[in-house]
N, C-alpha and C positions, 0 to 999 in steps of 0.2 A: 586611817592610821597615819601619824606624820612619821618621818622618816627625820634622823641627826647622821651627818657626817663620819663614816670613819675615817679617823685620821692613821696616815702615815709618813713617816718621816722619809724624805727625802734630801734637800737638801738643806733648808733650816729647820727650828724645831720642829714644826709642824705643816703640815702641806694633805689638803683632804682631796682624798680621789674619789672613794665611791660611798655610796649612801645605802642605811642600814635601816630597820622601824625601830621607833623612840618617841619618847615625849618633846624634848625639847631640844635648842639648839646648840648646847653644848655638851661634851662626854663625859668632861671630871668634874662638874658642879663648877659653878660663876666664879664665877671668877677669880823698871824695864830692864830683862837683860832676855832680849832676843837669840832665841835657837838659830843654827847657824844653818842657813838655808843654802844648796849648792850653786850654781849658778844655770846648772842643767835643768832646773826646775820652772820650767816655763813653758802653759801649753793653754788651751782651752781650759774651763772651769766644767768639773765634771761631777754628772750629778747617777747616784743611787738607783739604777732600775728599779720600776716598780715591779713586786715579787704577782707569780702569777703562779697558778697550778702546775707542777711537774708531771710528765709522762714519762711513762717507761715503767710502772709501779711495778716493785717485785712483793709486794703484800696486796691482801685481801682488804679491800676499803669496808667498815665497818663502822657500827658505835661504839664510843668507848666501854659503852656498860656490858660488851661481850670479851671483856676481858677479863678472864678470871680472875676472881679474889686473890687477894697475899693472905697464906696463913699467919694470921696476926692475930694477939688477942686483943679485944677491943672491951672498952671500958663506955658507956654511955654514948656509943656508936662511934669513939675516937677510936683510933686505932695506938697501940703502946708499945715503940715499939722499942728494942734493949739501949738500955743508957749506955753501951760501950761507943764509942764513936765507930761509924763506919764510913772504911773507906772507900776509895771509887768504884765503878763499877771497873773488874782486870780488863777484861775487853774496851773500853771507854764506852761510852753513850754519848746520843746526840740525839736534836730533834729539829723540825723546822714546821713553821706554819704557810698556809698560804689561803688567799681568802677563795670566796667559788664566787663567782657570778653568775648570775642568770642571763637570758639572753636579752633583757633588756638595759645588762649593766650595772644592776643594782648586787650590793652586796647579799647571798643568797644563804653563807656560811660559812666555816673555815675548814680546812682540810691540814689535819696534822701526822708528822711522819715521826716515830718514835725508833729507833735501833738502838743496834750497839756497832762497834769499827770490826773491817774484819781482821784474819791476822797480819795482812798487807796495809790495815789502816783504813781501808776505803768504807765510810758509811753505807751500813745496810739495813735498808726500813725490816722494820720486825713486823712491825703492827702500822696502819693506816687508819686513822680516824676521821669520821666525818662529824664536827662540832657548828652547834649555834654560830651564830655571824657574829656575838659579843661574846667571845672565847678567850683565853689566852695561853699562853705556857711558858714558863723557865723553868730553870736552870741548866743541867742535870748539877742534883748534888749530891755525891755519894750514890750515884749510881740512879737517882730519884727525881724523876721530870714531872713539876706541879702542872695541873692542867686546872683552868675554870672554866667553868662555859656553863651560861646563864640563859635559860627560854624561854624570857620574857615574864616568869612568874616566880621562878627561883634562881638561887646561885647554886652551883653544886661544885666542890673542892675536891681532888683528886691526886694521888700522884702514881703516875706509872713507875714501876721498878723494872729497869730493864734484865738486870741479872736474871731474875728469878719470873719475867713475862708476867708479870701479874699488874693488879689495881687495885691501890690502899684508899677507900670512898673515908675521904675526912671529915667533910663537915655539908648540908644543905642549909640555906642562909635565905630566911625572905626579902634583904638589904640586896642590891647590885656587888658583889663581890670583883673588883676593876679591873684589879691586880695581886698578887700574892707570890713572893717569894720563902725557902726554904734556909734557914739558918745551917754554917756549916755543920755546926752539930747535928743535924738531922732531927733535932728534937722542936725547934721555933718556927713557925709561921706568923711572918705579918702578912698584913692585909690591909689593900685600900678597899672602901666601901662608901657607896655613893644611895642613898634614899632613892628607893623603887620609884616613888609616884612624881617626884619634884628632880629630881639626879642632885640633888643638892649633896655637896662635900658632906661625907661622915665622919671621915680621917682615918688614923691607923691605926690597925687593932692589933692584939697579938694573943697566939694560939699555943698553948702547950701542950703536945701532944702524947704525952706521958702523964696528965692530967685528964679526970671527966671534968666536962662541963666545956661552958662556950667560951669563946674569946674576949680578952677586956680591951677596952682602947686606949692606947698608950698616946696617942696625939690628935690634939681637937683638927678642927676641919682652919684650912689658912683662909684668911682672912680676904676679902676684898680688898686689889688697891687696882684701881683706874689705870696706872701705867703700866700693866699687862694685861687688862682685859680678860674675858673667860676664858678658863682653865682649858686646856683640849685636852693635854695628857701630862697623868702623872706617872712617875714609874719609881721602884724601890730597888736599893742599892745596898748591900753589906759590907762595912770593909772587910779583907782579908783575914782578921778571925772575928768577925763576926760582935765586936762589941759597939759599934753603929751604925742607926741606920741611917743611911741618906736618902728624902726625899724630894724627888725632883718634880717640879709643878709648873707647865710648859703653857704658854698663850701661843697665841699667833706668830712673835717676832721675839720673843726674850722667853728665858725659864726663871723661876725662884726655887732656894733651894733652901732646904731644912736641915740639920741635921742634928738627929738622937741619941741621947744617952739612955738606954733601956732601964740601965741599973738604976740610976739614980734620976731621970724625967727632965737631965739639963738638955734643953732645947737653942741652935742658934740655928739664928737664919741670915741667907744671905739675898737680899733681896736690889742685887743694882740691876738696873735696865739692858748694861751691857754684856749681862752672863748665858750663855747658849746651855745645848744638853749637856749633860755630865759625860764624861768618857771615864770615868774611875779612879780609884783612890790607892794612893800610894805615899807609904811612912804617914799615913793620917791626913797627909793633904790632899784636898778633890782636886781633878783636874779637869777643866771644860772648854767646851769653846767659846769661842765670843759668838754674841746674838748676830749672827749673819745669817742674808737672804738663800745661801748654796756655798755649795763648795767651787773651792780652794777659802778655808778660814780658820783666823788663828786660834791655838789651843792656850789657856789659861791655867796657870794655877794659884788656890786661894792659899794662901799665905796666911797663921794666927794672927800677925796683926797688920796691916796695912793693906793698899790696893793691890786688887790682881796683877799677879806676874806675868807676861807672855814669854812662853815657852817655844812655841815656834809661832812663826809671824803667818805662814800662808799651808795648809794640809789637808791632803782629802780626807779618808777614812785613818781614824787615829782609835789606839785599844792602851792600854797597858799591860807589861806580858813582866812576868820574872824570870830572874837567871841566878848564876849562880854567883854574881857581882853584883846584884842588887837589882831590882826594877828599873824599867825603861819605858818608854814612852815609843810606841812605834806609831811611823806616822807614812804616809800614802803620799807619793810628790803629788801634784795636781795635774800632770800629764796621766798619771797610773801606772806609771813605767818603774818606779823604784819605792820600796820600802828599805826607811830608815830609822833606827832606833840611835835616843835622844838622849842623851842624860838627863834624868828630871831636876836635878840640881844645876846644873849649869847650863843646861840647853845643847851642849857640845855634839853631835853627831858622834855618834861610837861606831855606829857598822853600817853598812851596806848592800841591799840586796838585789836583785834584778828580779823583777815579776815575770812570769811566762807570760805568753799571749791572751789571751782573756782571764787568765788570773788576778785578782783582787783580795788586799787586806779585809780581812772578814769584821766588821765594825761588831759594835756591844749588841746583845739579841734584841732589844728593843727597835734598833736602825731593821739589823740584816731577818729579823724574827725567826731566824735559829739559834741554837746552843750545841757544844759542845763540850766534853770533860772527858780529859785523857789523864790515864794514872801515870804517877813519875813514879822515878827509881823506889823514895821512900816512901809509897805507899800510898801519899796523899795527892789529890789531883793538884794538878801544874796548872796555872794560870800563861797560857801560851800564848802568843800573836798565830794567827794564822791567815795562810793563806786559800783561795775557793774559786772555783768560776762562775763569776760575775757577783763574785764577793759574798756569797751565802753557802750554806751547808746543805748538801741535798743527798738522796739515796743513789749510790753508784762513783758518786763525781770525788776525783782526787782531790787529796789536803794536803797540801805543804806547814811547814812549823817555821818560824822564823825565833829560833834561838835566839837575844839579847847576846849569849856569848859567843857566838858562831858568824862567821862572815858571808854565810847564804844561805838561801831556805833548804830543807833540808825535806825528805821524804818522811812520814808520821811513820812510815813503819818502823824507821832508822829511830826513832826518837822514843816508842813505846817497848822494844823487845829489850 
């Protein structure tokens, strides 16, 4: 059996540490007005520990299939569930992955941690999973953590609900099911999918889950272009409510990126050589970084008509967070000693914060492969910057919040009661 790379990101898009079994040798199918940078910002270029299994588990490790069913009524084995929109889980939810190795190094599987925060805030694994090596999981949305994980003869879709400890079994797929995220409505899944025997590009489909029947695909498979070479990794992205999607399709040293109009099938892409991973979308516009080898690099945003704008010139781990004056752009000096939020319209430094000692701005779950979702005052999850130690989210370990309107991080418990 040969064996393809998985990839993780560490400091440009893509960076491969350990190896999985596979067909071939790649995983997604072939192929100025500067932010105002302080002067305190100057240190070594620092890169993203690579994630490794946590100790200390307060759950039972387990398969996911021993987690009881969600009373749901299901329709053609979809599950249906009410069209009221729901919101987050009161507790918040979170989750993290982390791969297993065997003892000769090779990727063995993934081990994932599902909770809810306790009333002090602090994540508490509920449940422990042990999943295939070609796994994955986002979000939470609405309280609702997608999982895939695929063994080698099928894809199986899932999503944990942490409220209610259960398991909504969505769909089994003979296709490589990649990746898949959850629409805010709770009711839309896309999906990237890759041909079982060849990995070749299927593109993105979409699942309505209030509907029988299977998924149709709303965007063909991208195209070969030579100036980024084969695909390693693609990941999906929603804006903020949810009317497109962003897909991001990562080589070795640059990404391309897509994005979708569901409604109506208008499709642009942005495909220059100089555009890194996406960090998120804010008033409609993406914002990314430049194709750099590591960190400290600059964050981008794509403007409807003309060349990318840079936004700040040199940033470690950078997120987008809302407030209650609009989105910001929070960004990680390159020392790891300050988080600052940006103005995305003018680049201007707004706030200030001082990180604790091995505290880290927690990046988008594809970087740190955790997730988090805390409920705000009105009901609906906050889109937060936060902060972790050594920049991910794990069961026990403190979370600081980095409010956009607030001039230091603040304790999550101060921020959810």
């Amino acid at each position: 059996m040969r064996r393809l790379p998985l990839v993780m990101r560490i400091g440009g898009p893509v960076l491969a540490i350990a190896m999985l079994p596979g067909a071939v040798s790649s995983l997604d199918g072939a192929a100025q007005e500067p932010g105002t940078v302080p002067p305190s910002w100057t240190g070594p270029v620092t890169r993203d520990a690579a994630p490794s299994v946590a100790g200390g588990l307060s759950a039972v490790v387990g398969p996911l299939s021993g987690l009881p069913a969600c009373d749901v009524a299901t329709a053609s084995g979809l599950p249906l569930p009410t069209r009221a929109p729901r919101g987050p889980d009161p507790a918040g939810s979170w989750w993290r992955l982390d791969p297993i190795l065997d003892e000769s190094g090779w990727l063995a599987g993934q081990r994932l941690h599902v909770g809810r925060l306790t009333a002090s805030g602090i994540p508490h694994a509920q449940h422990v999973f042990d999943l295939p090596a070609e796994s994955f999981a986002a979000g939470p949305v609405a309280g609702r953590i997608v999982v895939g994980a695929d063994d080698g003869s099928t894809s199986t879709l899932s999503m944990v609900d942490t409220g209610r400890s259960c398991r909504i079994e969505v769909a089994t797929e003979p296709d490589i099911v990649r990746r898949a995220i959850l629409a805010p409505d709770g009711q839309t899944v896309f999906e990237f999918r890759l041909a079982r025997a060849s990995r070749a590009d299927l593109g993105i489909w979409r699942r309505d889950l209030t509907e029988p029947g299977g998924a149709a695909q709303v965007l063909g498979p991208l195209e070969d272009d030579e100036r980024f070479g084969p695909t390693w990794t693609t990941e999906l992205v929603l804006d903020g409510g949810g009317e497109r999607l962003l897909v991001e399709s990562c080589g070795e040293r640059a990404c391309r990126l897509r994005i979708l109009d569901p409604a109506t099938g208008a499709v642009t892409l942005h495909a220059e050589p100089g555009l890194g991973e996406l960090v998120g979308v804010a008033a409609g516009r993406p914002f990314l970084r430049a194709a750099c080898p590591g960190l400290p690099c600059p964050v981008l945003v794509l403007e409807e008509a003309g060349e990318p704008r840079i936004v700040v010139e040199a940033a470690g781990s950078a997120v987008l967070a809302d407030g209650p004056d609009g989105t910001r752009l929070l960004v990680e000096s390159p020392d790891g000693r300050h988080v600052l939020a940006i103005d995305t319209a003018s680049g201007a430094v707004m706030r200030s914060a001082v990180l604790d000692p091995g505290m880290r701005l927690v990046p988008a779950p594809s970087r740190s492969l955790s997730g988090v979702e805390i409920p705000a005052a009105s009901g609906h999850a906050a889109r937060s910057g936060m902060a972790a130690p050594d920049g991910r989210i794990g069961d026990g370990t403190p979370l600081r919040v980095l409010d956009p309107a607030l001039p230091a991080l603040s304790d999550l418990e101060e921020v959810i009661r």
